[in-house]
N, C-alpha and C positions, 0 to 999 in steps of 0.2 A: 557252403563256402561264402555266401553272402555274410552270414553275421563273423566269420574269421577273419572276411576283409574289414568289416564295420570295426572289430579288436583293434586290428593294427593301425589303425588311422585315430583313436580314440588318446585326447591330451598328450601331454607330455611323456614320453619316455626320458626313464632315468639309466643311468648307466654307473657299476660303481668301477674306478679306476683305481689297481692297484699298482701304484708305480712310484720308487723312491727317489724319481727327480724329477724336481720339483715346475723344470723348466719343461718337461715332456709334458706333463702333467696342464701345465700353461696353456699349452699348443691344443691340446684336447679339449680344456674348458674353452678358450676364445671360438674356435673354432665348432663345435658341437652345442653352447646356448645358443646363438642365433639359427639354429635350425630345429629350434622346437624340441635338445636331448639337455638333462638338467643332469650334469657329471657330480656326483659324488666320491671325494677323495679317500682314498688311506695309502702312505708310506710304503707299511709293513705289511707281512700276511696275517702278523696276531690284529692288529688295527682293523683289517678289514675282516675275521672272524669277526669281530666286535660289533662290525658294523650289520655283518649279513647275520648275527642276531635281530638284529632291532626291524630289519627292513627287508625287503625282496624285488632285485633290481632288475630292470628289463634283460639288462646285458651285462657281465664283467668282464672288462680288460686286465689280463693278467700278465704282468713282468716274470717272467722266466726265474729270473735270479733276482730274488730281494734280500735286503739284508740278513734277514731274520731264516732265509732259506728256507721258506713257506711256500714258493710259487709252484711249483708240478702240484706238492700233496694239498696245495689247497683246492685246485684243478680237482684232485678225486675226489675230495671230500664232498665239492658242490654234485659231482655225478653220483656221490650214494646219499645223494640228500634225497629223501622221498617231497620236501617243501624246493630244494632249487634244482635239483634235476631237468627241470626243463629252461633254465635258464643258460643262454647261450654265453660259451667263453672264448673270447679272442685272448691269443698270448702275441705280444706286442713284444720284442727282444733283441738285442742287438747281436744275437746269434744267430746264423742264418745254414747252418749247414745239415744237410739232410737227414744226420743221425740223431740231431738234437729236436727239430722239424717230426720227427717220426714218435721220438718219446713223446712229445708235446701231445699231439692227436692221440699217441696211446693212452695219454692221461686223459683222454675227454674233452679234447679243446676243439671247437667248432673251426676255428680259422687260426693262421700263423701270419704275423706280418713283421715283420724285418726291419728294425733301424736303420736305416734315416727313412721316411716314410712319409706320402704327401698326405699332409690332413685332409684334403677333399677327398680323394680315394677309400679314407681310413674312414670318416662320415656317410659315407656311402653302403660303406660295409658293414657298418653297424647299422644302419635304415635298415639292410637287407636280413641281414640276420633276426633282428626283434622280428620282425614282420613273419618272416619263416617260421620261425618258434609258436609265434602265437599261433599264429593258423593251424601249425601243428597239433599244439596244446589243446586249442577247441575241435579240434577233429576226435581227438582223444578223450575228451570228457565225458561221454553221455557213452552208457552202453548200450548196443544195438537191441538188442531186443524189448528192455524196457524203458529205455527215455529215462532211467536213472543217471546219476555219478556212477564212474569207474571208482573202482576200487581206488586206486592208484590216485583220483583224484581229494577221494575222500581222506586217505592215508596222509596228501600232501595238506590238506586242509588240517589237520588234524595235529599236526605236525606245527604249523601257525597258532594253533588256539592252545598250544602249550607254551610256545614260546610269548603269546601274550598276556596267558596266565600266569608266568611267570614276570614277568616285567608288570605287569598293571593288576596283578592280584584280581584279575576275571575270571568268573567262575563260567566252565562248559558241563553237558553232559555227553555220555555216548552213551548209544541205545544200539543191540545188538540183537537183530529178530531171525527168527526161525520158521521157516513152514513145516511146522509136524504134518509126518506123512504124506509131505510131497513125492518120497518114492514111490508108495504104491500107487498115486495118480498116473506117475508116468508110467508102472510098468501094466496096468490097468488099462488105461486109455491111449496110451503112447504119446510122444514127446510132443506132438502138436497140440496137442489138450493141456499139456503141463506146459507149456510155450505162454497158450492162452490166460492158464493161472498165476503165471509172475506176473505178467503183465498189467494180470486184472489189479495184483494184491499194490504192484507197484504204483500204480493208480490211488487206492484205497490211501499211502502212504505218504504220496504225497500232497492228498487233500486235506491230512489229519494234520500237516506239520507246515510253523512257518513258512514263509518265505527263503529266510536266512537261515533256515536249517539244511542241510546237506544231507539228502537222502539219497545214499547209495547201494550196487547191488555189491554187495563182499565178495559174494563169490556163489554158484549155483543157487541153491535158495536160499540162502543168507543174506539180508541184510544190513546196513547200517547207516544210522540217523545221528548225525554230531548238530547241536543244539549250543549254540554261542549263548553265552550271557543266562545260559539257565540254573540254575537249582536243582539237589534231588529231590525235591517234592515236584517241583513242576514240572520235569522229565519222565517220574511217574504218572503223574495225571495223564500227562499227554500220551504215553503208548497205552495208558488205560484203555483213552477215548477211540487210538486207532484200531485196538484187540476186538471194541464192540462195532467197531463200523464194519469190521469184516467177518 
């Protein structure tokens, strides 16, 4: 828990605020830069798809009803995002009644806060929230047995190196490994011995591979290695070199 506290204390948090007046909008930004959250705006719910292409915001505040009638289905879209799913959303609405309240949360909204609303309370809430998330998030990165990436984190990583392949024409690889005949280790020596060999391999995997490579476990013996900024020759070389280290 130490380094999920060190996350949440770590620069600036950004926040993207979807709301099409312009004067709420106001009260968020004066009130939220002087506490260390840098508010990025959009209107609309297409404006801020646009946006939550390009970037990945601590928190969204989300208007219920925007002109464009994007605010619930943009709410689900960020919860089947495999890249913003862990991003937290407040709906901020000057709807306050419990049947509307209920939809909101069904759609994946972290918190509901009501028009007219004091912006020190509303600052607070969002402190709270990022903070929560994150700590979450890094509780959830690393799978217990081998000190790899989660699946789940790799997916969301992976999910970013499209989206920036696309916009800035950067090339990735994915690398997807196998232990041949891990079953009959385990059914051979049983599961603590096959415990022992991801662990070992998962080791072997991550000495072979950058830094900024993401080495995760897929799923049972399966692995996978997303490689930023590489080439297929140099994504070949490199599982060459981890085939012969193990």
């Amino acid at each position: 828990m130490e380094r999920a506290e060190a996350l949440s204390k770590e620069g600036v948090y950004r926040i993207l605020v979807v709301e099409d007046s312009p004067v709420i909008r106001s009260v968020i930004r004066k009130h939220c830069l002087p506490e260390g959250i840098e508010v990025v705006e959009a209107e609309s719910g297409a404006r801020a798809r646009e946006i939550l292409q390009a970037l990945q915001p601590d928190l969204v505040v989300l208007n219920m009803v925007l002109p464009d009638g994007e605010g619930l289905e943009l709410c689900r879209n960020i919860r089947a995002s495999e890249r913003l799913k862990w991003v937290p959303v407040i709906i901020l609405t000057a709807i306050g009644d419990l049947d509307h309240m209920k939809e909101g949360y069904d759609c994946g909204a972290d918190d509901y806060i009501v028009k007219p609303f004091r912006p020190e309370e509303f600052v607070l809430r969002v402190r709270s929230r990022i903070r929560r998330a994150k700590a979450l998030r890094y509780e959830s990165l690393l799978d217990g047995l081998t000190g790899c990436h989660t699946r789940g984190y790799f997916l969301a990583r992976l999910e970013e190196e499209i989206f920036r392949g696309r916009r800035e024409g950067m090339v990735f690889s994915v690398l997807l490994v196998d232990l041949d005949g891990f079953k009959q280790v385990n059914d051979t020596y049983g599961h603590l011995v096959g415990d022992h060999v991801l662990r070992e391999f998962a080791a072997v995997l991550r000495a072979n591979f950058r830094r900024n490579d993401v080495v995760a476990r897929y799923g049972g013996e399966e692995f996978g290695v997303l490689m930023p900024g590489t080439g297929l020759a140099a994504a070949t070389a490199a599982a060459e070199r981890a085939r012969e280290a193990w």
